[in-house]
C-alpha positions as CSV (number, residue, x, y, z in Angstrom):
1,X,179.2,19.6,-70.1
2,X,179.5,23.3,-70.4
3,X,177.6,25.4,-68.1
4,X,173.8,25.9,-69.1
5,X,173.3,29.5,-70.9
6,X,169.7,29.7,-70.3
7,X,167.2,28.7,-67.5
8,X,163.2,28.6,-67.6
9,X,160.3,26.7,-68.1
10,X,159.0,24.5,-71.1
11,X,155.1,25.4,-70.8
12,X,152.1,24.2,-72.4
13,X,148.6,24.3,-70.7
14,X,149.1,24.5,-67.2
15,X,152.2,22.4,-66.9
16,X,155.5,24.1,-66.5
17,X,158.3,22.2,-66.3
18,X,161.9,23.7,-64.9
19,X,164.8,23.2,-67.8
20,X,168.2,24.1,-68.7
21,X,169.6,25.0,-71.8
22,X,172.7,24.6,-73.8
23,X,174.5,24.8,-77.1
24,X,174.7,21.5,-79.3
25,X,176.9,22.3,-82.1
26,X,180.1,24.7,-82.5
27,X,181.4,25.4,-86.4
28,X,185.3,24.4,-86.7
29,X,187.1,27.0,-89.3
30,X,190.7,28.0,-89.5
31,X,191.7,30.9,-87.6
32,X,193.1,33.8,-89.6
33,X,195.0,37.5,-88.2
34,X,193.7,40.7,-90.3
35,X,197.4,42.2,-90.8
36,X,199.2,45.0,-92.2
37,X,200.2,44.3,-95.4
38,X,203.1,46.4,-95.3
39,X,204.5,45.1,-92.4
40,X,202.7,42.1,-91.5
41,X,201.8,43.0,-88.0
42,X,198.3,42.2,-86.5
43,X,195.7,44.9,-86.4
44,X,193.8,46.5,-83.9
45,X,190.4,47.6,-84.6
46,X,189.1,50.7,-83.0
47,X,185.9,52.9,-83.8
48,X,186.3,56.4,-84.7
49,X,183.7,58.9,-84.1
50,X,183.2,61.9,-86.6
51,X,181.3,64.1,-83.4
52,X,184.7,64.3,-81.4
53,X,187.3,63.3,-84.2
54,X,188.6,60.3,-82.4
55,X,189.3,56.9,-81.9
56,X,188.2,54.5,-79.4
57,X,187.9,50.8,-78.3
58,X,184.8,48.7,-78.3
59,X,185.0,49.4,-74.8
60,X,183.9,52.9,-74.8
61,X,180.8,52.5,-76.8
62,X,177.3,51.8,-76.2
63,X,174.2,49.9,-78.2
64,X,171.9,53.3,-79.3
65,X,168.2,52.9,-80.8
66,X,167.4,55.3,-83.4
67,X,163.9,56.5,-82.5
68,X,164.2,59.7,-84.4
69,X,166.1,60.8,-87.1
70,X,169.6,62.0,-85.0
71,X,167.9,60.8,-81.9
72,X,168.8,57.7,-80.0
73,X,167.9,55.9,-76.7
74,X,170.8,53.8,-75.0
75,X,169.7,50.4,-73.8
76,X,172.1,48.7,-70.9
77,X,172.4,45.1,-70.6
78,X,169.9,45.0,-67.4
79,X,167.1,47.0,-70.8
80,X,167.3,43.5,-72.0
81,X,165.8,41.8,-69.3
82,X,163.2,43.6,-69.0
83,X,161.5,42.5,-72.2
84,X,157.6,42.1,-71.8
85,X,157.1,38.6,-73.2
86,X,156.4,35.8,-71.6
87,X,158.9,33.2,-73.1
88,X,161.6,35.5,-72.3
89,X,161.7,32.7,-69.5
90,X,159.5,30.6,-70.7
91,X,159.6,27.9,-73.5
92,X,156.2,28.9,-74.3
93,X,154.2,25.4,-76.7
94,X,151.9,26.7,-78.8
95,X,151.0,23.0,-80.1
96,X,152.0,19.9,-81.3
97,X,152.7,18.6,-85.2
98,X,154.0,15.5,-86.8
99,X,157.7,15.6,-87.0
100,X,157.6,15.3,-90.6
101,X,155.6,18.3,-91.2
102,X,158.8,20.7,-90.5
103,X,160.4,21.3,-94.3
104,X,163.8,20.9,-93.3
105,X,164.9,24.5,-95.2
106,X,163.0,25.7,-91.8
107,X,166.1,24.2,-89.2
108,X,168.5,26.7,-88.2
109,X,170.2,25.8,-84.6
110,X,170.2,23.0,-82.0
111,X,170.3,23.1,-78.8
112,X,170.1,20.2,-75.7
113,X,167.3,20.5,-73.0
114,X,167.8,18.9,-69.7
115,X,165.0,18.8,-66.8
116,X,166.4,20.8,-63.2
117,X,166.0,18.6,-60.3
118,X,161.9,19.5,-59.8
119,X,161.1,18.8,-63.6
120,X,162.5,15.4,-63.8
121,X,159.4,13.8,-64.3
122,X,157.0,15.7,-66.1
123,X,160.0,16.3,-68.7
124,X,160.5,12.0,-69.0
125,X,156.3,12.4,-69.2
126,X,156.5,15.0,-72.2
127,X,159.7,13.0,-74.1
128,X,157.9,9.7,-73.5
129,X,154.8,11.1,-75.3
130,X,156.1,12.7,-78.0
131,X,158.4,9.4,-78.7
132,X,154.9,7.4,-78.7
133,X,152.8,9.9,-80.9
134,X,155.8,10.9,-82.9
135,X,155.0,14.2,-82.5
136,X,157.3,17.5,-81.8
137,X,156.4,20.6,-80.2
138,X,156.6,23.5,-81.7
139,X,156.9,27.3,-79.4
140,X,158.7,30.3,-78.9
141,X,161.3,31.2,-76.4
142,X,163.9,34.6,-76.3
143,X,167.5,34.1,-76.2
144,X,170.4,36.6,-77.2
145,X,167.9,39.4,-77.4
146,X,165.8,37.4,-80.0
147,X,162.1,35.3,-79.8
148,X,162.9,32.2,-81.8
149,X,160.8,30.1,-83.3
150,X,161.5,26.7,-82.5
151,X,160.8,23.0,-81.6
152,X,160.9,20.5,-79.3
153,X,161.9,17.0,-80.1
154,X,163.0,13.8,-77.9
155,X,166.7,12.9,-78.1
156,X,168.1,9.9,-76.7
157,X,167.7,10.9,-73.1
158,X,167.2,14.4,-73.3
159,X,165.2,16.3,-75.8
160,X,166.5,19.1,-78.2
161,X,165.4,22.7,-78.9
162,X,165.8,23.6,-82.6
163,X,165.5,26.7,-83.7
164,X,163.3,27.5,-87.1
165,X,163.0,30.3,-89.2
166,X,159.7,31.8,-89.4
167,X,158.0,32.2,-92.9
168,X,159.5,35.4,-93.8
169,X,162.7,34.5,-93.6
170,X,162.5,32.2,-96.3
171,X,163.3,32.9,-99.2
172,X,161.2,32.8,-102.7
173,X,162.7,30.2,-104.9
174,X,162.1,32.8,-107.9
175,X,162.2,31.6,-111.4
176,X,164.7,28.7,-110.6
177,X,162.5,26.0,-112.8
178,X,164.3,23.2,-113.8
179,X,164.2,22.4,-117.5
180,X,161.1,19.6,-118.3
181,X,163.2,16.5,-119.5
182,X,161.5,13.3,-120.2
183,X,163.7,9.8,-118.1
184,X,162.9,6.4,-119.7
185,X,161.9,3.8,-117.5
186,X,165.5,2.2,-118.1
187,X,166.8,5.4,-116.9
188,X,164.6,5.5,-114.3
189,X,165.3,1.8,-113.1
190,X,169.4,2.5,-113.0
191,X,169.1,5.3,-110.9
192,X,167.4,3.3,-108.7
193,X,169.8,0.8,-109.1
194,X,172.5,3.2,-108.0
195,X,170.8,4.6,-105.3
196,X,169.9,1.2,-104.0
197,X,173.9,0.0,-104.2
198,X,175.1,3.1,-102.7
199,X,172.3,3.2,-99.8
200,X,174.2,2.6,-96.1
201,X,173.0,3.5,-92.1
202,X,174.2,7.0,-91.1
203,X,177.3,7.1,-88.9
204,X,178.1,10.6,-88.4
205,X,181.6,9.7,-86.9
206,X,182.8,8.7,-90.5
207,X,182.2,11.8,-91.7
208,X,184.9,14.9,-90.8
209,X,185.6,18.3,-92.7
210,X,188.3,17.3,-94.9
211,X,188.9,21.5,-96.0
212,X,191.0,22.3,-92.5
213,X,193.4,19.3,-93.4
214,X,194.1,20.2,-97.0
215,X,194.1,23.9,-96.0
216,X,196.7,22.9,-93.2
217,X,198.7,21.6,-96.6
218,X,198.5,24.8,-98.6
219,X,199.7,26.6,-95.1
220,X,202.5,24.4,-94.7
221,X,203.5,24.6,-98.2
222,X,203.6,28.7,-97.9
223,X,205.7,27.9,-94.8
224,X,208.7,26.0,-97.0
225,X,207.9,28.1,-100.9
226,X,206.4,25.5,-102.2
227,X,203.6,25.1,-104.3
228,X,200.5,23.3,-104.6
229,X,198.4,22.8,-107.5
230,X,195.0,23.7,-107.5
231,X,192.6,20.1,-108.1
232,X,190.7,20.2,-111.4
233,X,187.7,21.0,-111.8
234,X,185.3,18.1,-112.4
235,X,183.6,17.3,-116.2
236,X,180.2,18.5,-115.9
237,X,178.8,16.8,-119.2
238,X,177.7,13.4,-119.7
239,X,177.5,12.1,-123.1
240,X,176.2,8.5,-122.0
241,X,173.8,8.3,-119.3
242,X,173.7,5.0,-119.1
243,X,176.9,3.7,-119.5
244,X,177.4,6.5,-116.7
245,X,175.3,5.0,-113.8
246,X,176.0,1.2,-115.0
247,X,179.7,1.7,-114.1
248,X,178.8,3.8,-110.9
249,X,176.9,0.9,-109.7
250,X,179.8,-1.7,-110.3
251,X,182.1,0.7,-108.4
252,X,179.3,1.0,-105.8
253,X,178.8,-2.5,-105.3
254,X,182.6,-3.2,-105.0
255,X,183.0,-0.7,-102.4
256,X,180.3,-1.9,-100.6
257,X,181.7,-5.4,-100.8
258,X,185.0,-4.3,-99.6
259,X,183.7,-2.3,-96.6
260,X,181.9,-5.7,-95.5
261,X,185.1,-7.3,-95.5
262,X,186.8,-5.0,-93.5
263,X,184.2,-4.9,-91.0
């Protein structure tokens, strides 16, 4: 386990329980070099200031606050810590809410909880609870210079810290209204159908990102000149619904069948 990137308390009414924090997901992309096209050689990127005509590294610079037109304050690392809030060390429960009452557009990060030594058991007396009443807690806690929103739900052993955005940052859906179209019950019953035939338990470990693989292929082919057609694009129209979702199910059920097998 990687080392813990935050320490505190999860509070709510006069309980405070000691816990540590760490990151639960990393994103897995395909490393690319910025590089000079004429030459191909990697970059290096430097700031240049207009004030003294120069360049320099990131090194040599400095986070500024404008609080004036022209005029700015320079916070230091130590700045940060000094933060007047509360949850700065604090996971800070404002209440409790039925799990299902989070719209999942609100998730945005996860991250593991695990009790220190002293908070062993109030932290197994808070997961218990909220497994029993099926509740989460939702609170407010300040990492990388920012309060999150967030909530607290049991996981296996531990419990997890998710980050949510708040109401503002949600976007307005708009005028995105889809068009009023009226489904027969036949229609209706075959989608069903489908749904029903295609319906599985989750395994997350069956899943993987396929794009670094078949990226991997177009790099390879670059490697040796060759070249790699581009897939087609798939046909968006469907002249006969039903005949459509009658054949999806066959194929459904017969994969289905054949995964039992092989099981």
């Amino acid at each position: 386990m990687a080392r813990a990137f935050w320490k505190g308390v999860i509070s709510f009414g006069m309980v405070a329980i000691p816990v540590k924090m760490y990151v639960a997901t990393e994103s897995h992309t395909t490393s690319f070099h910025i590089l000079h096209k004429k030459c191909l050689s990697r970059l290096k990127q430097m700031w240049f200031c207009p004030t003294d005509n120069e360049y320099l590294p990131l090194q040599e610079t400095v986070r500024g606050y404008e609080y004036a037109p022209g005029q700015y304050v320079v916070l230091e690392e130590s700045d940060f810590k000094k933060v007047p809030l509360k949850t700065l060390h604090s996971i800070s429960i404002d209440g409790f809410v039925n799990s299902g009452e989070i719209d999942p557009i609100y998730y945005q990060g996860s991250h593991y909880l695990e009790p220190d030594e002293l908070g062993v058991k109030p932290f197994s007396l808070l997961r218990q609870t909220l497994l029993k009443t099926g509740r989460v807690g939702v609170a407010k806690v300040t990492f990388q210079r920012q309060e999150h929103f967030c909530c607290l739900r049991p996981f296996e052993n531990i419990m997890m810290l998710h980050t949510i955005h708040y109401q503002a940052e949600i976007l307005p859906k708009g005028d995105l209204k889809p068009p009023v179209q009226e489904l027969s019950k036949n229609e209706l019953d075959m989608a069903a159908a489908l749904v029903e035939a295609m319906t599985k338990k989750f395994h997350p470990q069956d899943y993987r990102n396929d794009y670094h693989e078949a990226l991997k292929k177009v790099i390879d082919a670059r490697v040796k000149g060759l070249e790699i057609k581009s897939p087609r694009e798939p046909k968006a129209a469907v002249k006969d619904l039903m005949e459509a979702l009658r054949t999806s199910i066959e194929t459904a059920r017969k994969e289905t069948t054949a995964a039992g097998r092989t099981k």
